[in-house]
C-alpha positions in Angstrom: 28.2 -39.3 34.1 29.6 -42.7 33.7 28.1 -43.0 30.4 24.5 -42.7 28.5 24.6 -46.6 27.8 22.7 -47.6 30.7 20.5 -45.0 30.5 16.5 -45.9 29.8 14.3 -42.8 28.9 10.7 -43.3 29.9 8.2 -44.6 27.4 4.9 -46.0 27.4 2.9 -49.0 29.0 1.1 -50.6 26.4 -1.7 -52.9 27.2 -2.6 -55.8 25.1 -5.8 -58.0 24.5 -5.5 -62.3 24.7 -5.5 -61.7 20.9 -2.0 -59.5 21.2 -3.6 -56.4 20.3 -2.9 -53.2 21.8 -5.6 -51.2 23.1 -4.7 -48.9 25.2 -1.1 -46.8 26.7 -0.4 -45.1 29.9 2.5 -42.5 29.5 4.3 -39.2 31.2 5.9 -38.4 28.1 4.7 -40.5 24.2 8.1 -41.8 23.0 9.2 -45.1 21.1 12.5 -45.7 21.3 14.5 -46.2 18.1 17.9 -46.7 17.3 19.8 -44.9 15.2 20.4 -47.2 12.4 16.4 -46.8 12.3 16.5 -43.2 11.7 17.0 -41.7 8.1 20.1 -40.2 7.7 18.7 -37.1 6.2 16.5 -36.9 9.0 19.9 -36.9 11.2 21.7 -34.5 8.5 18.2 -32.1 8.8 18.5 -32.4 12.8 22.4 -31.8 12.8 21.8 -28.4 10.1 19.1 -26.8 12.4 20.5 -27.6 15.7 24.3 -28.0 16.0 26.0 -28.4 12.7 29.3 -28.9 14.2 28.8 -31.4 15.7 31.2 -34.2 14.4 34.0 -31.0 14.9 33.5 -30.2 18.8 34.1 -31.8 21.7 30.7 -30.8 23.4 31.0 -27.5 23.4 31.3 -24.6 20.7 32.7 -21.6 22.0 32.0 -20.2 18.0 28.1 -20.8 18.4 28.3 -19.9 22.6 30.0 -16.8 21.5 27.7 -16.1 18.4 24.8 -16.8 20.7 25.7 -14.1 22.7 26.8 -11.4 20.5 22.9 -11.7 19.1 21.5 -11.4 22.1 23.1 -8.6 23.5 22.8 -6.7 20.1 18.5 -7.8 20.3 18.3 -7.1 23.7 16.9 -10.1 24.9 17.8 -13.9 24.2 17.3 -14.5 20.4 19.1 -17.4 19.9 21.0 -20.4 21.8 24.5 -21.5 21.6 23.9 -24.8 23.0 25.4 -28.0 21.4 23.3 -31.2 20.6 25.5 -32.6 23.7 24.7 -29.5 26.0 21.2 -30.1 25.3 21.3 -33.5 25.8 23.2 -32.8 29.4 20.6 -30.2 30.3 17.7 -33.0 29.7 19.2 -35.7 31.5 21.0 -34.2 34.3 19.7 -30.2 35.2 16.8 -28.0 34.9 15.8 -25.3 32.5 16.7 -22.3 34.7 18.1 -19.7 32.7 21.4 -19.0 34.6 24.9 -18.3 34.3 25.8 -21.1 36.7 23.7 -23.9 35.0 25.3 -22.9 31.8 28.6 -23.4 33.1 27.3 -26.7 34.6 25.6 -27.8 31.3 29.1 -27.1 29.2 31.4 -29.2 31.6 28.6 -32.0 31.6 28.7 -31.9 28.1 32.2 -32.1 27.9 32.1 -35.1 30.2 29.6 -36.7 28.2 31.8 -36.7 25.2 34.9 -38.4 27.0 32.5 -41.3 28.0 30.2 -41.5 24.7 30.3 -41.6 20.9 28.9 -39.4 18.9 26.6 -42.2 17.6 25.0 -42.7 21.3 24.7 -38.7 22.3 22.6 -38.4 18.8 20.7 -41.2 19.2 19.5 -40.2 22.9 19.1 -36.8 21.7 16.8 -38.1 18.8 14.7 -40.3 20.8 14.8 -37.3 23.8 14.2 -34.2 22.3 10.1 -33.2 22.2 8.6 -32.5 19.2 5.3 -30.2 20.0 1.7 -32.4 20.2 3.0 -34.6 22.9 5.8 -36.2 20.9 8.8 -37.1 22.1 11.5 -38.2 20.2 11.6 -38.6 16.5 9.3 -42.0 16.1 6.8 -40.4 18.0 7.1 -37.6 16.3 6.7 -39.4 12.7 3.5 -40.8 14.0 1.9 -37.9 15.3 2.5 -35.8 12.3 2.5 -38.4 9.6 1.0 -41.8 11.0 4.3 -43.4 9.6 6.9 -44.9 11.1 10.5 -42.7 11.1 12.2 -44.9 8.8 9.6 -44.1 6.1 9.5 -40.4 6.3 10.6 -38.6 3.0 12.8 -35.8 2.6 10.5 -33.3 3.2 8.5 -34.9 6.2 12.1 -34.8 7.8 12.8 -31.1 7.2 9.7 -30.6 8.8 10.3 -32.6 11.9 14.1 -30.7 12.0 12.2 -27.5 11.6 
């Protein structure tokens, strides 16, 4: 990848009366984009804890949590939990599919690692923020704060953000 910053995730078509009123969307996925300096940091910090709480330390890729990941699921017997990054996420939503294979991990780790040569850290969470699907049709966290709470994200509290990072 060259870099995320030209990269524009679908949203909705919002129609508008003569009086500027919206009444009605067309959409594949509900998202409103929002940048990061929109979105409370303990909403971040709730994210980061629940999904990849190293993430300032790696580089993309966390052979710790990849090597945790697997020493559960070979002592459950069946995948119980992922060792994927916020950045191998992110690469796995923008550029592969979901398969379950060896060879689109491998892909989804050296993407990652890519990403992070080209991007900051600022940029991959804020894609990852406005990307990841919340449940109800939601996607990203705006949407998200407006499906669950019919609020805006920057006026969630604390615990309406541990929910969403739940």
């Amino acid at each position: 990848p060259a870099g995320l910053e030209a990269y524009q995730p679908s949203s909705a078509t919002i129609l508008y009366s003569d009086q500027d009123e919206p009444f009605h969307s067309f959409f594949e996925q509900r998202r409103i984009l929002v940048p990061l300096s929109r979105i409370p940091t303990q909403l971040t910090e709730a994210v980061l804890a629940v999904e990849d709480a190293q993430f300032y330390e790696h580089r993309g890729v966390s052979p710790r949590a990849m090597t945790r990941a697997l020493v559960m699921n070979v002592l459950a017997g069946r995948r119980a939990q992922g060792g994927s990054t916020i950045t191998q996420q992110l690469a796995r939503r923008l550029f592969l599919t979901s398969e379950k294979s060896f060879v689109r991990k491998i892909r989804e780790a050296l993407l990652a690692l890519e990403i992070e040569k080209h991007d900051s850290k600022a940029k991959i969470l804020e894609l990852y923020l406005n990307l990841v699907y919340f449940g109800h049709g939601a996607y990203g966290v705006e949407a998200a704060a407006q499906t669950y709470f019919h609020k805006s994200v920057n006026d969630l509290t604390l615990p309406e953000s541990a929910m969403l990072a739940g």
